[in-house]
C-alpha positions in Angstrom: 178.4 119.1 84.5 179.8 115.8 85.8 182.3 114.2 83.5 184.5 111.3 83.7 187.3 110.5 81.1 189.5 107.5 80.8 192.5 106.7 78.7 194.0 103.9 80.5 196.1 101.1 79.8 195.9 97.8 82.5 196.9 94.2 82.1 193.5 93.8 80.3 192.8 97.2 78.7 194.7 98.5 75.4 195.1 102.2 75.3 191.0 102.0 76.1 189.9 106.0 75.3 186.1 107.4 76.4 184.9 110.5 78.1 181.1 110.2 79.6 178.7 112.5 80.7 175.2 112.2 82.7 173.8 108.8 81.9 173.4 105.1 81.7 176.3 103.7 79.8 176.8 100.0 79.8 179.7 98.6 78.4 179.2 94.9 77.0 181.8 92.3 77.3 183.1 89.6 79.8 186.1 90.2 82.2 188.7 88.8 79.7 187.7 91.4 77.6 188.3 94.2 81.0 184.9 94.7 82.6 186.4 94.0 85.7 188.8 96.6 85.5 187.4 99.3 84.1 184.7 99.0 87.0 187.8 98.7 89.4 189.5 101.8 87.5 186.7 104.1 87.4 185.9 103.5 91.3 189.5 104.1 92.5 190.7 101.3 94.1 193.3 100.7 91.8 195.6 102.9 89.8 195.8 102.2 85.5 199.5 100.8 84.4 199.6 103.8 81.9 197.2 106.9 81.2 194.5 108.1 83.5 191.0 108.4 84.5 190.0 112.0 85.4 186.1 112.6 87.0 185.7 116.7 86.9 189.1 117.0 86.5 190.5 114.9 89.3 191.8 111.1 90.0 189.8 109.0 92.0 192.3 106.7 92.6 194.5 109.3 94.4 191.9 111.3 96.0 190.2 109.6 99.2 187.8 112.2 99.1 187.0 112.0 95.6 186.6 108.3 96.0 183.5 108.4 98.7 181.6 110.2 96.0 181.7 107.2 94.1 179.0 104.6 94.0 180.8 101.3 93.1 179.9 97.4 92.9 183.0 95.6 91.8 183.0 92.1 90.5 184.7 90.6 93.3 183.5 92.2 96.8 186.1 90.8 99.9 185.4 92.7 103.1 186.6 91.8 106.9 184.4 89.2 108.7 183.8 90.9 111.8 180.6 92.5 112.8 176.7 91.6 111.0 175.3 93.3 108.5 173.2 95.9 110.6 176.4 97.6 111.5 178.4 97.2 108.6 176.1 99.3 106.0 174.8 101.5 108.7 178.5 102.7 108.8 178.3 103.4 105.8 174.8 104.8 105.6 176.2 107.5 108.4 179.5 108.4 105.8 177.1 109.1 102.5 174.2 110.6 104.1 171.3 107.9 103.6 169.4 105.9 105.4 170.9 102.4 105.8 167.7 100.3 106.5 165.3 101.8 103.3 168.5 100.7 101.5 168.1 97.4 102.6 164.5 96.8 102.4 164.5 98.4 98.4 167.4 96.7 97.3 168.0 93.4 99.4 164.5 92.9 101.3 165.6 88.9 102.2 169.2 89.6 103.7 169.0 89.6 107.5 170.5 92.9 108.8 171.8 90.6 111.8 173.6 88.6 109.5 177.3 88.2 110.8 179.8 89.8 107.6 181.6 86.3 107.7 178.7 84.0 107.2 177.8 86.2 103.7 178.4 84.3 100.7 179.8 85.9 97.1 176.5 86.3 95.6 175.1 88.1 99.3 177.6 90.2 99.8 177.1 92.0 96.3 173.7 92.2 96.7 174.4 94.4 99.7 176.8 96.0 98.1 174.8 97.5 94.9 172.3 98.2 98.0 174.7 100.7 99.3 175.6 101.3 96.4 172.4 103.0 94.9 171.4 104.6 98.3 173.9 107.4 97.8 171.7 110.3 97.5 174.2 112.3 95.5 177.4 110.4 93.8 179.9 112.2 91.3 179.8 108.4 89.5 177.8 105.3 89.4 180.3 102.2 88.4 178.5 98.9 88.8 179.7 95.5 87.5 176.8 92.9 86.4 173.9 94.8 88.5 171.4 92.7 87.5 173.0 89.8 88.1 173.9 90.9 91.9 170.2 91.8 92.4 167.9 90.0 94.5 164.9 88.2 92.3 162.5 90.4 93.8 164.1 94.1 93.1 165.2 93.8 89.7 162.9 96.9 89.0 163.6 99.2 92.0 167.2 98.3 90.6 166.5 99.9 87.3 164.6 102.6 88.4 167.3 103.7 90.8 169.7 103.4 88.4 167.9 105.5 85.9 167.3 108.0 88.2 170.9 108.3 88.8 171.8 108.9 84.9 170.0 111.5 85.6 172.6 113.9 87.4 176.0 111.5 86.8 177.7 109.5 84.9 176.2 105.6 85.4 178.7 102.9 84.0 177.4 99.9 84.2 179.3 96.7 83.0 177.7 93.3 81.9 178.3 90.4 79.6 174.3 89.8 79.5 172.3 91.0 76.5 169.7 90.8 78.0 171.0 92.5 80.7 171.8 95.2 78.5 168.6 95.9 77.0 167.3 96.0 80.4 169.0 98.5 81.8 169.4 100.9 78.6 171.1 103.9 77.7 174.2 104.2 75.4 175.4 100.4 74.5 179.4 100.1 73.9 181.0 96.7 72.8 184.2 95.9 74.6 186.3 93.5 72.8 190.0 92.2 74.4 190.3 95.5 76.1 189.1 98.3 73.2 185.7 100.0 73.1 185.3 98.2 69.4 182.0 99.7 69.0 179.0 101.7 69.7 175.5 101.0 69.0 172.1 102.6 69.5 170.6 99.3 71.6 170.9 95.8 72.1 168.7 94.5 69.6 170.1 92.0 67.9 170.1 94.4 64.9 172.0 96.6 66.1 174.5 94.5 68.5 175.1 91.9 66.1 174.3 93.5 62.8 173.9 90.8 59.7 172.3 88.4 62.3 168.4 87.2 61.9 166.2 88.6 65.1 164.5 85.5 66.6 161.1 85.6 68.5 160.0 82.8 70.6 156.4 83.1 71.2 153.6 80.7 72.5 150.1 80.7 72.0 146.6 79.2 72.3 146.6 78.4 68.5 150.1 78.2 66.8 148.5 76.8 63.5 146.5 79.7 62.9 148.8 81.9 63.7 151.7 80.5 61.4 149.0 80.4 59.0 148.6 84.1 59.0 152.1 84.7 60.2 152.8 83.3 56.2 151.4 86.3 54.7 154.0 88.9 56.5 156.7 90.7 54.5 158.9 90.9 57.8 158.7 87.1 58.8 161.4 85.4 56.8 161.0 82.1 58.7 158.0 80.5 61.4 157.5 77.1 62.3 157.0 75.1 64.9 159.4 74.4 68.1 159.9 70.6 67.9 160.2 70.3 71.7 157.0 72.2 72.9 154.2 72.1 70.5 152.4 75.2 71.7 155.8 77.2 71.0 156.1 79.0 67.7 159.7 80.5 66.2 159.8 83.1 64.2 162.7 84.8 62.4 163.3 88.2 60.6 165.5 91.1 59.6 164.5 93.4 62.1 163.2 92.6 66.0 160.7 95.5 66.5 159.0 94.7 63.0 159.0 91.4 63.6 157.4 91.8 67.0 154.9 94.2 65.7 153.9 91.8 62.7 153.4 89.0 65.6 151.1 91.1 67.4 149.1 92.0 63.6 148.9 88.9 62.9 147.6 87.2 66.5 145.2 90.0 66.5 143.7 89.2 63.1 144.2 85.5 63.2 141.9 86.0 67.1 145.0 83.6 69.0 145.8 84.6 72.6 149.6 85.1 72.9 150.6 83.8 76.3 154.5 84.7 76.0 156.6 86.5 73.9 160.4 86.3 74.2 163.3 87.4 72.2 166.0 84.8 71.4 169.4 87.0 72.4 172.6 86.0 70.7 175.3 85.1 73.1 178.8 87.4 73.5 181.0 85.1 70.7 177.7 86.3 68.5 178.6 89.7 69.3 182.8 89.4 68.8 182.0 87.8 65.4 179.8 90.5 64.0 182.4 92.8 65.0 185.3 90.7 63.4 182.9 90.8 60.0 182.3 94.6 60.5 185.9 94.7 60.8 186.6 92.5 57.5 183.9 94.1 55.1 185.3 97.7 56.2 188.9 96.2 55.5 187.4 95.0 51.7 186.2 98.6 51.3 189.1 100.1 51.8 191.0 97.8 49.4 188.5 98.2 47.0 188.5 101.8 46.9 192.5 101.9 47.5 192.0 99.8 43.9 189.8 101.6 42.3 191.8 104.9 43.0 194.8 103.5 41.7 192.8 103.0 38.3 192.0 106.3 37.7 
């Protein structure tokens, strides 16, 4: 079985400790907190200040070999200038073993294979890059940075199903400060705070992600009184009103996102309204750090509390 394991130390990352097997892992956090560099880490072309980062036993940043089994999309891409596109990722369709122009046409249908390298911007040159990225047929890892983000509007999909297809045989890390983002692309969700894995969770629902926050639902509909009307009557709706700016926009808060969505659906079906959209509002990343921080503070009370009440006894 395919296995990486880190415990690294790097300007950014404290003494960060993980071991992953087959699957989608995403890792949510910005670069100050060491996105960046774990991506860069885990793909080889750069060495951790202390510790190390083993896949199936073996460094990728010391092993060349190793390192072209590696499907990578780092955060910043800088390649030479010379030569278009055409050649440049049938080169590397010839070293991994798949076929350079499908790549292009799944992943980056827009981009002009006789683009010249130099004229690419940022944004481009990523694009391509996840392209080749995903078209290895076999990798030993998968270590994108902000995939969704680099993807072109119209392959967002065949992005996710590629990338689900790889967590099917290797380890797919997959780095994003988007939680939206992160429920898109699924799989085991870890919070990265200021360079330590601070937490796991099951998803990215705001449950979960930012536990003691309400889930928010923005919704709009053919009939918005009706709805709040019946919308009143729900256990799991603690709040609904009206969005101020767009009339035909209803908010609606609760405990729990999936119960609240479902109790929307109940409650458009019985009050006979038409839901035209239904969105989930998604907390931001300082959200995120400060449900961790109160995590962090009620299991600190806890522990006082107990350390008290043990002294009592």
């Amino acid at each position: 079985m395919r296995q990486s394991a880190v415990r690294v130390s790097s300007p950014r990352l404290r003494n960060l400790s993980g071991s992953f097997g087959p699957g989608v892992h995403v890792l949510l956090g910005a670069e100050s907190d060491g996105t960046a560099d774990v991506i860069e880490l885990c793909a080889g072309v750069r060495l951790p200040r202390r510790g190390s980062l083993k896949l199936d036993g073996a460094t990728p940043g010391a092993n060349p070999q190793l390192r072209r089994r590696i499907a990578s999309l780092l955060a910043d891409e800088s390649w030479p200038s010379e030569g278009d596109v055409q050649r440049w990722i049938g080169q590397l369709g010839e070293l991994h073993g798949f076929d350079a122009r499908a790549a292009t046409r799944r992943f980056c249908p827009e981009l002009g294979l006789e683009r010249r390298l130099g004229t690419l911007s940022g944004p481009e040159r990523r694009e391509l890059a996840l392209a080749a990225a995903l078209a290895q047929p076999e990798p030993q890892l998968v270590a994108l940075h902000e995939p969704l983000a680099a993807a072109a509007a119209t392959s967002g999909e065949a992005v996710l199903e590629r990338i689900r297809e790889l967590g099917e045989r290797a380890p797919v890390l997959l780095a994003t400060r988007s939680i939206d983002d992160a429920r898109r692309l699924g799989g085991q969700l870890l919070v990265l705070e200021r360079g330590v894995l601070a937490r796991a969770a099951q998803h990215a629902w705001p449950s979960e992600v930012t536990p003691g926050l309400r889930a928010e639902l923005s919704l709009e509909c053919d009939a918005p009184r009706r709805l709040l009307a019946e919308l009143s009557a729900s256990p799991e709706v603690e709040r609904a009103s009206f969005d101020a700016r767009q009339p035909t926009r209803v908010l609606v808060s609760g405990n729990d996102l999936e119960r609240l969505a479902l109790a929307v659906c109940r409650a458009a079906l019985s009050a006979r309204v038409e839901l035209r959209q239904l969105r989930a509002a998604s907390p931001d990343l300082a959200a995120v750090h400060g449900a961790s921080a109160g995590l962090a503070q009620a299991a600190y009370r806890a522990a006082q509390g107990a350390r008290r009440g043990g002294t009592g006894t």
